[in-house]
C-alpha positions in Angstrom: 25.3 -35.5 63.4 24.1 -32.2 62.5 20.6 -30.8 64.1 18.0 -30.4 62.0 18.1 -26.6 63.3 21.0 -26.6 61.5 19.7 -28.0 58.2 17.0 -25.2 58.4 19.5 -22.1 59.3 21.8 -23.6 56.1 18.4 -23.3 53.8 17.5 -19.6 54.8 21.0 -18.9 54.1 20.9 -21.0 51.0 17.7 -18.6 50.1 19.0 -15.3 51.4 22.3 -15.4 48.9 21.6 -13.0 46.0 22.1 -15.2 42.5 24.4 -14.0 40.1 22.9 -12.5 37.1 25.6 -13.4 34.7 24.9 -17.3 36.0 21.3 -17.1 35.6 21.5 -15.7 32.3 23.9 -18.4 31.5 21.6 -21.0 32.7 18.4 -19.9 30.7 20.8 -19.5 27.8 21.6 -23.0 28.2 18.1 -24.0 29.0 16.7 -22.1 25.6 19.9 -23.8 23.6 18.9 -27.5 24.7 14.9 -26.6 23.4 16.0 -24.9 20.0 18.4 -28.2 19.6 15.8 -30.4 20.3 13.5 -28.3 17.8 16.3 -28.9 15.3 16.5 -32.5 15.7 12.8 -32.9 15.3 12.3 -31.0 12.0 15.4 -32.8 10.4 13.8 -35.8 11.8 10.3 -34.9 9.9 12.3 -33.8 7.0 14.2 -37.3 6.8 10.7 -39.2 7.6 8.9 -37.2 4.5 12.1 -37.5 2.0 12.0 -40.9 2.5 8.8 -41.4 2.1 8.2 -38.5 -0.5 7.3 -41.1 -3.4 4.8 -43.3 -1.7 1.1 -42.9 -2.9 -1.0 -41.6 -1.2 -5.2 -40.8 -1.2 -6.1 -37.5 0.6 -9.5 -39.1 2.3 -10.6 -35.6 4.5 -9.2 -32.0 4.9 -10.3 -30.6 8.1 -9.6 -26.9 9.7 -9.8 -27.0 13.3 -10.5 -24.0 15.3 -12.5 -21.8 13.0 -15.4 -21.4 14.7 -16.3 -18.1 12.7 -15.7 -19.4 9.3 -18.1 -20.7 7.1 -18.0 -24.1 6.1 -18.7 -24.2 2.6 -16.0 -21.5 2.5 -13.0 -23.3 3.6 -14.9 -26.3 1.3 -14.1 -24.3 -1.9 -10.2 -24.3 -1.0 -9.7 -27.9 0.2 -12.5 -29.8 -1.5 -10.8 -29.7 -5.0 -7.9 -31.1 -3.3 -9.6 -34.1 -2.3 -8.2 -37.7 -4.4 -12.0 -38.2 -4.9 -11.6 -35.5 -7.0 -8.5 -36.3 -8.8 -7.6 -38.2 -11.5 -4.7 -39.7 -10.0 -3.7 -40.3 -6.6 -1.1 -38.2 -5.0 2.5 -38.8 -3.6 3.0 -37.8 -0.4 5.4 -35.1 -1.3 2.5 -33.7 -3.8 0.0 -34.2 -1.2 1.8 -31.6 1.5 2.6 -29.2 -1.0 -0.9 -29.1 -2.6 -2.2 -28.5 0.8 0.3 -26.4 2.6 -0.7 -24.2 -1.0 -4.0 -23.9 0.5 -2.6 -23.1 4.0 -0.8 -20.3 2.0 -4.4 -19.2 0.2 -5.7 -18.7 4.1 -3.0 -16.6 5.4 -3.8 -14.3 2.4 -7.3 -13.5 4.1 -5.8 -12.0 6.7 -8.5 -13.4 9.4 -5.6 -16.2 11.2 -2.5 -15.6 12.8 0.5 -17.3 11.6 1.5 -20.0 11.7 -0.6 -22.5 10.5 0.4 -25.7 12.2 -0.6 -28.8 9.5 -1.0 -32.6 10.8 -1.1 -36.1 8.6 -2.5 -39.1 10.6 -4.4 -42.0 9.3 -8.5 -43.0 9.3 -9.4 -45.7 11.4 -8.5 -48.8 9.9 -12.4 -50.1 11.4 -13.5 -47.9 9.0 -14.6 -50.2 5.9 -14.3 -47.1 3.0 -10.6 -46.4 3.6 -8.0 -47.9 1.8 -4.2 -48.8 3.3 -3.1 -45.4 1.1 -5.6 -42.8 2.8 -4.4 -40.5 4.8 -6.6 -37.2 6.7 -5.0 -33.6 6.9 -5.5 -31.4 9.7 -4.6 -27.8 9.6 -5.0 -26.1 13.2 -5.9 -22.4 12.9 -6.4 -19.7 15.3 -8.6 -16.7 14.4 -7.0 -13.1 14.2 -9.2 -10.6 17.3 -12.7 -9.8 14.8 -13.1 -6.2 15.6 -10.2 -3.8 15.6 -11.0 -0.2 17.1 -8.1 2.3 17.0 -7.7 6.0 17.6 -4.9 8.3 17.2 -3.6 11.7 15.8 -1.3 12.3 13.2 1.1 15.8 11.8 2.5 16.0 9.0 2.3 17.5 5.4 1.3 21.0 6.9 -1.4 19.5 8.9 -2.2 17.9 11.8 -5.5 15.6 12.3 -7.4 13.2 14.8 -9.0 9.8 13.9 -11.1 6.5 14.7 -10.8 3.5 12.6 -13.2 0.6 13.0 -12.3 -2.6 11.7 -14.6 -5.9 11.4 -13.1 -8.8 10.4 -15.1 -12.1 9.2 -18.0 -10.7 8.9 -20.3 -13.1 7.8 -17.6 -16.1 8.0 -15.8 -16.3 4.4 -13.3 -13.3 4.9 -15.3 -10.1 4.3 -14.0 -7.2 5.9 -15.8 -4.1 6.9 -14.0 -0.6 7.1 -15.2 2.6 8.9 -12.8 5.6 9.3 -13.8 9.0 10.7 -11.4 11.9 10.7 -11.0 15.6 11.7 -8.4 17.7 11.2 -6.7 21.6 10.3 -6.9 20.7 6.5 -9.1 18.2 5.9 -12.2 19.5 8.3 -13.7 16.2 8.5 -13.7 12.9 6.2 -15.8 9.8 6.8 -15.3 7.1 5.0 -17.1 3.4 5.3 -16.0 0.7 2.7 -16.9 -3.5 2.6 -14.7 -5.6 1.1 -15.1 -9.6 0.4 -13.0 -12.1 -1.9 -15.1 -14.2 -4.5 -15.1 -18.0 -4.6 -12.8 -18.0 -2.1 -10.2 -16.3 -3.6 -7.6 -14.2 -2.1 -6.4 -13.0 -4.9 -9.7 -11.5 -6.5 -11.9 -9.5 -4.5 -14.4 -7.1 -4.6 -15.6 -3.5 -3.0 -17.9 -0.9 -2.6 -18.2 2.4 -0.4 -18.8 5.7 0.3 -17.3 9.0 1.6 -17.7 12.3 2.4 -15.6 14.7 3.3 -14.9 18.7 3.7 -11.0 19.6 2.6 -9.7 23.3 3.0 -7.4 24.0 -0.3 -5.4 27.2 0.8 -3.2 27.1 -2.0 -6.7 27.4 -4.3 -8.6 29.8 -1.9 -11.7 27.4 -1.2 -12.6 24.2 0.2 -13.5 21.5 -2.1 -16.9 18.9 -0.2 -17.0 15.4 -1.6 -20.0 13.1 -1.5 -20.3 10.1 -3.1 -19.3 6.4 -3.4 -17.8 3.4 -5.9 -17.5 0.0 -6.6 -14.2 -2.2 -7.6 -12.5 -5.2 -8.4 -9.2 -6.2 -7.6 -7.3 -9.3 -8.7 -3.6 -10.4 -9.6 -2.7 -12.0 -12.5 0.2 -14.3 -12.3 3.3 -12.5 -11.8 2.2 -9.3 -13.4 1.3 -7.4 -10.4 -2.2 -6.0 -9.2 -4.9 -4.7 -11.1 -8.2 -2.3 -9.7 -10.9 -1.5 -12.4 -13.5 1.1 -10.7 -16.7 2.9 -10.9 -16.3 6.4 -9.2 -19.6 8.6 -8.7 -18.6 11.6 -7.0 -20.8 15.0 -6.4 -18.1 18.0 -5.9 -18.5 21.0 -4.7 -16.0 24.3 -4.4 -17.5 26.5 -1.8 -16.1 28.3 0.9 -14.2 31.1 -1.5 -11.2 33.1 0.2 -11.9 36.9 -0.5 -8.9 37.5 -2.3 -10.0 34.2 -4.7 -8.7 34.5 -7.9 -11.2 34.8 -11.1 -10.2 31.1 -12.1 -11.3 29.6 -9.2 -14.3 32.0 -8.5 -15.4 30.4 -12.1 -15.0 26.6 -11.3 -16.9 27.3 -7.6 -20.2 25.6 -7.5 -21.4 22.2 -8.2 -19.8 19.3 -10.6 -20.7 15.5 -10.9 -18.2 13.4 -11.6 -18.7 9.8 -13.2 -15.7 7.3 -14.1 -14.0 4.4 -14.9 -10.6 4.3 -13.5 -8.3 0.9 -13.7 -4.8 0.9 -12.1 -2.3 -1.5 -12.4 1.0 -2.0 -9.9 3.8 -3.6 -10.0 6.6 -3.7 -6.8 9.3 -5.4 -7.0 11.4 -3.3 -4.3 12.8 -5.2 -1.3 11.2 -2.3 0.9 8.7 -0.2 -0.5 9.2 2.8 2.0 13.1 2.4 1.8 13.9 0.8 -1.1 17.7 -0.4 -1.7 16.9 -3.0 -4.4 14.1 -3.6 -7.5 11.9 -1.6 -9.3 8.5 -0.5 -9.5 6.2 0.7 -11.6 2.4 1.8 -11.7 -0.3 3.1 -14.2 -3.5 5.3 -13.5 -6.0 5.7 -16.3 -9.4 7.3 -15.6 -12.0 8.1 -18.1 -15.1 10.5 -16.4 -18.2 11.1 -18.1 -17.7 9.7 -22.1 -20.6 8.3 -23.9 -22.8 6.7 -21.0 -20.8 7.6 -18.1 -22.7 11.1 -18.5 -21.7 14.0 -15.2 -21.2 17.2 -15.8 -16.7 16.8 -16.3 -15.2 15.1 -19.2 -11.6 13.8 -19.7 -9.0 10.9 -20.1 -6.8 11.3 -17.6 -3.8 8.7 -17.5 -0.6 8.5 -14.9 2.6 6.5 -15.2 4.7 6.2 -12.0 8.5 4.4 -12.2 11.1 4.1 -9.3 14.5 2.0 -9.6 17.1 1.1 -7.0 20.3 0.2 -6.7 22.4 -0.7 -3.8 26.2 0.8 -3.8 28.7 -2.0 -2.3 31.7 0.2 -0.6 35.3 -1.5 -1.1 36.5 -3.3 2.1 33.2 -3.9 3.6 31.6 -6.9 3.4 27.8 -7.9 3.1 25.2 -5.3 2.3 26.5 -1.3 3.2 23.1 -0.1 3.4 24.0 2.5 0.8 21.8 2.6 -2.1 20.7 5.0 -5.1 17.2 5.5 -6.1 15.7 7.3 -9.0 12.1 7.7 -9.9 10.0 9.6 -12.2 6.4 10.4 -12.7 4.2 12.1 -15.6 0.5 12.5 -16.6 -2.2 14.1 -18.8 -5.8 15.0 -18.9 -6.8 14.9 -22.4 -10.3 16.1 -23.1 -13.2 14.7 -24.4 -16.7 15.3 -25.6 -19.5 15.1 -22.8 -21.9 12.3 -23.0 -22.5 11.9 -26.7 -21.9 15.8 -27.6 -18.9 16.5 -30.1 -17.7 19.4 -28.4 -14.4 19.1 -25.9 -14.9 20.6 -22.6 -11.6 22.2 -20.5 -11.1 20.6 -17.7 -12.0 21.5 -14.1 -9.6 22.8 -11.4 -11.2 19.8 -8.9 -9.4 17.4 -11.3 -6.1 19.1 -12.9 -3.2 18.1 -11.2 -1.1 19.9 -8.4 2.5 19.7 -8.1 5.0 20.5 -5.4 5.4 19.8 -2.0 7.3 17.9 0.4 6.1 14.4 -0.8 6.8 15.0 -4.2 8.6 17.8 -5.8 10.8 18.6 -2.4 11.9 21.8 -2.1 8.7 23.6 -3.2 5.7 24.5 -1.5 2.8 22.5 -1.3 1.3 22.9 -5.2 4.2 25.5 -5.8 4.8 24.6 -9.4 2.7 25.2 -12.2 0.1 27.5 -13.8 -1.4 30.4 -11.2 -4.5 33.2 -11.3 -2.5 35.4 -9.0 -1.6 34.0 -5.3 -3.9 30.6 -6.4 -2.1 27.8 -7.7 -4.9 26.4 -10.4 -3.1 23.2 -11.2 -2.0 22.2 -14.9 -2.9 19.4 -17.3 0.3 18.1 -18.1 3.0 17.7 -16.1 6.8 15.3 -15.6 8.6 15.4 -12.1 12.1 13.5 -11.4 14.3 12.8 -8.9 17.5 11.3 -7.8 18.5 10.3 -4.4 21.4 9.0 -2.2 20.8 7.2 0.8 23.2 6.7 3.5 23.0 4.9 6.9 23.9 6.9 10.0 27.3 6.3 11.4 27.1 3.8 14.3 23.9 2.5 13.4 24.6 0.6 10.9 22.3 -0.4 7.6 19.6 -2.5 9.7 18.5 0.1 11.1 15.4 2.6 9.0 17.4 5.7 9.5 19.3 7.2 6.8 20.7 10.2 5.1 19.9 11.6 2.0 21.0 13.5 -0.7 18.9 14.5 -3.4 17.9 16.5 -6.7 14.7 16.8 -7.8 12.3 18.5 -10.2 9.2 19.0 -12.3 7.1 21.1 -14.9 3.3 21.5 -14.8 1.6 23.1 -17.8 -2.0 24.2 -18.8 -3.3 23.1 -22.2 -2.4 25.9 -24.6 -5.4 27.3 -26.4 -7.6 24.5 -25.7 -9.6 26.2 -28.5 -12.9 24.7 -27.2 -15.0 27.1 -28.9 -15.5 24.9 -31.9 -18.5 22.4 -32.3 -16.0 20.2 -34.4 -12.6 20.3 -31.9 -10.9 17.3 -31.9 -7.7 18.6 -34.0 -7.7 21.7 -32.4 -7.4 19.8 -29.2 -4.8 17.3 -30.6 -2.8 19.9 -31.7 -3.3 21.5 -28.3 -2.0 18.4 -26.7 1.4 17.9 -28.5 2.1 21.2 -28.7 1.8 21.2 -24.5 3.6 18.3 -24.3 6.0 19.2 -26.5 6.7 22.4 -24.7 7.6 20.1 -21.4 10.8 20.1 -23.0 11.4 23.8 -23.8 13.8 25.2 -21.1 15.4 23.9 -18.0 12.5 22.3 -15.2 12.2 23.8 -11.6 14.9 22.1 -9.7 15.8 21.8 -6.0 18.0 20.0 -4.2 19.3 19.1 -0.4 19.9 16.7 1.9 18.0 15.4 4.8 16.7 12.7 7.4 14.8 9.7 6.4 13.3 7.2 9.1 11.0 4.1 7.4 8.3 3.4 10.0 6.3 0.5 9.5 3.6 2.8 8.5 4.9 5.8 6.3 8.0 7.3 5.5 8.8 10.6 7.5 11.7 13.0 6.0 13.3 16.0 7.8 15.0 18.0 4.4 17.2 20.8 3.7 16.2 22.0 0.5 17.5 24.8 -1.8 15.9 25.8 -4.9 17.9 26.4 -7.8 15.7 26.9 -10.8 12.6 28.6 -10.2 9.8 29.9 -12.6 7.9 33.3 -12.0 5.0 32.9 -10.1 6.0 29.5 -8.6 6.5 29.1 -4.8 10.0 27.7 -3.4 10.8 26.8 -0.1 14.1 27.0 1.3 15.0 25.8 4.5 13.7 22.9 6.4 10.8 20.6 4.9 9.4 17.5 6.8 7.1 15.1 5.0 5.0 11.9 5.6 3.6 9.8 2.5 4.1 6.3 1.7 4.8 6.7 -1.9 7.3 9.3 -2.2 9.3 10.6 -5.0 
């Protein structure tokens, strides 16, 4: 019989051996195996128990959400209430019933202010209860509230520029999914921006909301010789109808200012420094249907800007129509021999836009438009291969931006070798390019100009066409981050106008909607 020392000296010994690794991995591989098979066997088990069940009728008595303490009641009422049989004309099956409710589960997640998931229970009233009938059944959905105020800091390069920031973010404000937005921002280009905007849905609605804010900010333009200040604010609404994608219809009231001239400023600028107010109506309308929006290997997209500033009552001191249209299209490229999805893909996109001009207020006359809103083109997030606003119309070394412009490009993307296409990293080649024009004799001189500035148009746009574009092209780097897209490019110019700025050589870039 062996001494209970003995037992005790076998234990520490027992204790003192070094476990294997590989056996304890083995053993919680086995462990989280029996848990997801058990997990398995329970959902077929609910799905068995609900298809059998699917056509019984059922009354949905009470919809209740559990655990929001910071929502408003009459809030989540507006979702679930109409869902209620007392409100129906008939009563539901239970298949109907979950689907009509796990719809409304779907309608919370869209607010952004619980995490995921959204656990959802069935159980029946007590049977005590005189009201209820045998077909009554009560829903609970469990929730659990997203952290209400978000504070981050950070810096950021890119672009030519490097920058520090604070964002403040307040969800829930007052309980029915208002968010407010405060951003603050410092930096070599942009000097300062502050920005505070409030958002809230209406009637509970996730897909139509509302917003108003304000901004102001101090940006230095080197490529103009000045630095533009911005002061001002807006209200919008966004909704999305259907399958159509997303519309924004806007008020913009914006006081601009161009101060801060270079010496060497060129007379074009030095004639547009000063003072300008700037009242619009802008609506944009997007529609994505990529399978990644920063690196897209499937799907299309397409997106239209139209902004009408200071027409009939809008008043200011600018006047114009100015519309954009953006379009992108992939394609992935299967290789022979390898199966599933290579990761190689071709995209194409283009973009183009005009500022036509119109009368101030209720005057007749036409006024030319104002280098604060011409466009710019060139750059690493656009026309690659270019410096930043390196195309288009220029007063000597300023670039003055153009009216009119069309910029294209065509790219091949490649994953790395070893990496494999799950991973955001890939290779491009690409070709790209663009013309920005200045209307040609505007002729604003005239009380009476609107065919003077028709003919102006067409013959502008007409001359888009006239001649070969600036082109580039070059291959590069491109890594998706959950963020932004960052791209590290060799780019060579190969058609160049005179007076426009190429860059060859290395170009990095950060956007999130690149060409």
């Amino acid at each position: 019989m062996a001494s209970p020392v003995d037992n005790e000296d076998d234990i520490f010994e027992t204790l003192r051996k070094r476990v294997d690794p590989k056996v304890q991995e083995e053993k919680a591989r086995a462990a989280n195996e029996r848990k997801q098979a058990q997990y398995e066997k329970t959902q077929r088990r609910l799905a068995e128990l609900i298809e059998t069940n699917s056509t019984l009728p059922c009354t949905i008595s009470s919809i209740r959400v559990l655990n929001a303490v910071h929502t408003r009641r009459n809030f989540l009422e507006r979702i679930f209430n109409p869902l209620l049989s007392v409100n129906q004309d008939r009563p539901y099956t239970l298949a109907e019933a979950i689907r009509e409710v796990s719809i409304g589960a779907d309608k919370l997640h869209k607010f952004d202010i619980f995490h995921e998931p959204i656990s959802l229970f069935l159980d029946q009233p007590l049977k005590t209860d005189p009201s209820t009938t045998p077909t009554d059944i009560d829903i609970y959905l469990s929730v659990r509230e997203k952290s209400r105020i978000l504070l981050k800091t950070g810096t950021d390069v890119g672009n030519a520029e490097g920058s520090a920031y604070g964002n403040l973010r307040w969800r829930n404000v007052f309980g029915g999914a208002e968010t407010l937005n405060l951003n603050a921002s410092l930096g070599t280009r942009t000097r300062s921006a502050y920005q505070a905007s409030f958002e809230t849905p209406f009637l509970s609605d996730p897909n139509f909301r509302g917003e108003v804010g304000g901004l102001a900010s101090s940006t230095q333009k080197t490529w103009s010789s000045h630095e533009e200040v911005l002061k001002g604010g807006w209200a919008k609404l966004r909704w999305i109808a259907g399958g159509s994608g997303r519309h924004e219809l806007g008020y913009y009231g914006l006081w601009r200012q161009i101060t801060g001239l270079a010496s060497n400023a060129s007379p074009t600028v030095r004639g547009d420094a000063g003072d300008s107010v700037k009242s619009s109506i802008t609506h944009t309308w997007v529609n994505d249907r990529r399978d990644n929006p920063l690196l897209p290997s499937r799907g299309h997209y397409t997106k239209t800007n139209l902004e009408v500033a200071g027409w009939g009552p809008l008043q200011g001191d600018v006047a114009f129509c100015k519309s954009e249209i953006e379009a992108q299209g992939a394609v992935p490229i299967p290789i022979p021999g390898l199966r599933g999805d290579s990761g190689v893909s071709f995209t194409s996109g283009v973009r183009a836009g005009l500022i036509y001009p119109l009368p101030l207020g209720f005057a007749q006359k036409s006024q030319p438009s104002r280098l604060n809103d011409r466009f710019q083109l060139g750059g690493p997030t656009d026309v690659r291969g270019f410096r930043l606003s390196g195309l288009g119309p220029r007063d000597g070394a300023d670039a003055v931006g153009g009216d009119v412009y069309v910029a294209g490009s065509a790219n091949l993307l490649v994953p790395l070798p070893r990496l494999g296409a799950e991973k955001p990293l890939r290779m491009q080649a690409f070709i790209n390019g663009g013309r920005l024009l200045a209307l040609k004799n505007p002729g604003m001189q005239d009380s009476s100009d609107s065919q003077s500035v028709n003919k102006s148009v067409y013959s502008t746009v007409a001359e888009l066409g006239n001649g070969l574009p600036s082109v580039s092209a070059g291959v590069g780097l491109v890594y998706a981050h959950p963020v932004a897209r960052f791209e590290l490019n060799f780019s060579l110019p190969l058609v160049l106008r005179k007076g426009e700025e190429g860059r060859k050589g290395l170009q990095f870039g950060i956007g999130i909607n690149l060409l």
